[in-house]
C-alpha positions as CSV (number, residue, x, y, z in Angstrom):
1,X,79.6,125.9,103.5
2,X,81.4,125.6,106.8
3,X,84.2,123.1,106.7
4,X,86.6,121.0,109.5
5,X,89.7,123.3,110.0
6,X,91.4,120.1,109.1
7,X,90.3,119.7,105.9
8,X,90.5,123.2,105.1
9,X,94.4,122.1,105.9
10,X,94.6,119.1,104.0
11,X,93.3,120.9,100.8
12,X,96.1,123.5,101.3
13,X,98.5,120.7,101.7
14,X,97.2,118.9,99.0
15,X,97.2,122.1,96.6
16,X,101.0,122.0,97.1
17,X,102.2,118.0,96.4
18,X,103.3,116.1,93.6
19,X,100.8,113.2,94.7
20,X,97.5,113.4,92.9
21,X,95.2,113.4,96.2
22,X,91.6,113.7,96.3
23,X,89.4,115.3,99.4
24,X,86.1,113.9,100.7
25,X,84.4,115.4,104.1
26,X,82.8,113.3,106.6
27,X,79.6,112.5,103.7
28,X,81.9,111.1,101.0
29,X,81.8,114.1,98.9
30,X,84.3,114.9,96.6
31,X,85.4,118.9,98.2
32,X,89.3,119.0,96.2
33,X,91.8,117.6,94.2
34,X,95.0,118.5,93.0
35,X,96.6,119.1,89.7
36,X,98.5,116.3,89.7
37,X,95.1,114.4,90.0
38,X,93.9,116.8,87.3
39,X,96.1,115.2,84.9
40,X,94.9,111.7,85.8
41,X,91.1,112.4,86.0
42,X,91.4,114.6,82.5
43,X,89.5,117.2,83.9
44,X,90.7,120.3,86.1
45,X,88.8,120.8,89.6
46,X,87.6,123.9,88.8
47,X,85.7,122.5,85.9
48,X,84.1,119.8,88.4
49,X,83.7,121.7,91.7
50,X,82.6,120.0,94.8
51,X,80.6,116.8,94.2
52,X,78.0,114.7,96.4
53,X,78.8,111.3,96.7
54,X,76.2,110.4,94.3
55,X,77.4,112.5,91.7
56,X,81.1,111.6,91.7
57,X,80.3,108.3,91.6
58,X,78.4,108.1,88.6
59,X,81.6,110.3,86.9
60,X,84.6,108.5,88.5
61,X,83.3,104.9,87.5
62,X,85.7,102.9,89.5
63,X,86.1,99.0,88.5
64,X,88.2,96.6,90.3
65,X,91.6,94.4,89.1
66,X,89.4,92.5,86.9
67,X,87.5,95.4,85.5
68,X,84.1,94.7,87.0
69,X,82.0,97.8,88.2
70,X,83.0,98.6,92.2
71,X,80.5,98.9,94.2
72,X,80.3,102.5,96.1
73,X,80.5,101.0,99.3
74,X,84.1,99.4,98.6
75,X,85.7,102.4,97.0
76,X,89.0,103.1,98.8
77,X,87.9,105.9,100.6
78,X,84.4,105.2,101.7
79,X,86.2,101.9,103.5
80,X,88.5,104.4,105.0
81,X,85.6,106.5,106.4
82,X,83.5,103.3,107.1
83,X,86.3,101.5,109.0
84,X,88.3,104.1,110.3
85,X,91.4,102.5,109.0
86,X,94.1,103.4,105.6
87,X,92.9,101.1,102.7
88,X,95.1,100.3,99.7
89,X,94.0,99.1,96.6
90,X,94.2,98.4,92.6
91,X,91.3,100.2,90.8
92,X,90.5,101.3,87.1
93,X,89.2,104.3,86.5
94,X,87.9,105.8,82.9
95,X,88.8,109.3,83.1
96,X,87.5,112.7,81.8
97,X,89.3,112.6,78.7
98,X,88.8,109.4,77.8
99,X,91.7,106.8,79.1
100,X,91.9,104.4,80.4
101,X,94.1,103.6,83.6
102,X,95.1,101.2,86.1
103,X,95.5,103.4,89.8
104,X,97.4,102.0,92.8
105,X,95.0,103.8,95.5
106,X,95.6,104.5,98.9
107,X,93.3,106.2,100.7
108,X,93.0,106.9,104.9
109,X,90.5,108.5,106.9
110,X,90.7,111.9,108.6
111,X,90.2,112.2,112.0
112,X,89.6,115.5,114.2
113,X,90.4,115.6,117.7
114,X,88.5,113.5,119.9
115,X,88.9,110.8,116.8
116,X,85.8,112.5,115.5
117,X,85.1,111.8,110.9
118,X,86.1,114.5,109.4
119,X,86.7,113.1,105.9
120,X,88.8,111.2,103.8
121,X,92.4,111.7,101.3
122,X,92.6,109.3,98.4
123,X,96.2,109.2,96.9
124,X,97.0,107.4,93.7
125,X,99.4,106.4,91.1
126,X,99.0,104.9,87.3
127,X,100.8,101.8,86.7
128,X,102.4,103.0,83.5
129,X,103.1,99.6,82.6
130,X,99.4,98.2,82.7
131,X,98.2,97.0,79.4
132,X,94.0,98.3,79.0
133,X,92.3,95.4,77.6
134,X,88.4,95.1,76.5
């Protein structure tokens, strides 16, 4: 598959930070993450591969502060695609190997020249000091 020149940049960008970043194309599918992000998601990209949308939302089960199920449309990155605009939130995600964890998300849309889609970064954290409860 044929991708944006800037994406194919981002992912060799991404490939070399500390930050675990995720990158989506223009569709919301999932084309890279890091190995920081590896860590985080319990599971190393090469064992996932690209993902539709569809797909990686059914495995990255996202939930909000209060741990109820977020919908797809409000997941950090499909606002940023949606509304053109960086989004920042608090999710939960159940991971690959089984955890648990509280993410600070921020996520921003990619934009090509002429201010055309091309896709999406997520960037998180884990809020070490969040306490998982049932």
């Amino acid at each position: 598959m044929q991708h944006d020149v800037g994406l194919i940049l981002m992912r060799q960008l991404s490939s070399g930070l500390a930050v675990p970043t995720i990158l989506f194309d223009a569709e919301g599918d999932l084309l890279f993450y890091n190995e920081p992000a590896a860590s985080l998601l319990g599971q190393p990209f090469e064992d996932i591969g690209d993902l539709p949308l569809a797909r990686s939302a059914r495995i990255f089960e996202l939930r909000d502060e209060k741990r109820q199920p977020l919908a797809a449309d409000q997941v950090p990155a499909a606002v940023a695609m949606r509304e053109r605009r960086p989004v920042h939130r608090m999710v939960w995600l159940a991971s690959f190997d089984g955890a648990d964890r509280l993410l600070e998300v921020t996520s921003f849309p990619l934009l090509g020249g002429g201010g055309h889609l091309i896709g999406a970064v997520a960037m998180f954290w884990e809020r070490r000091n969040a306490v998982a409860q049932p």
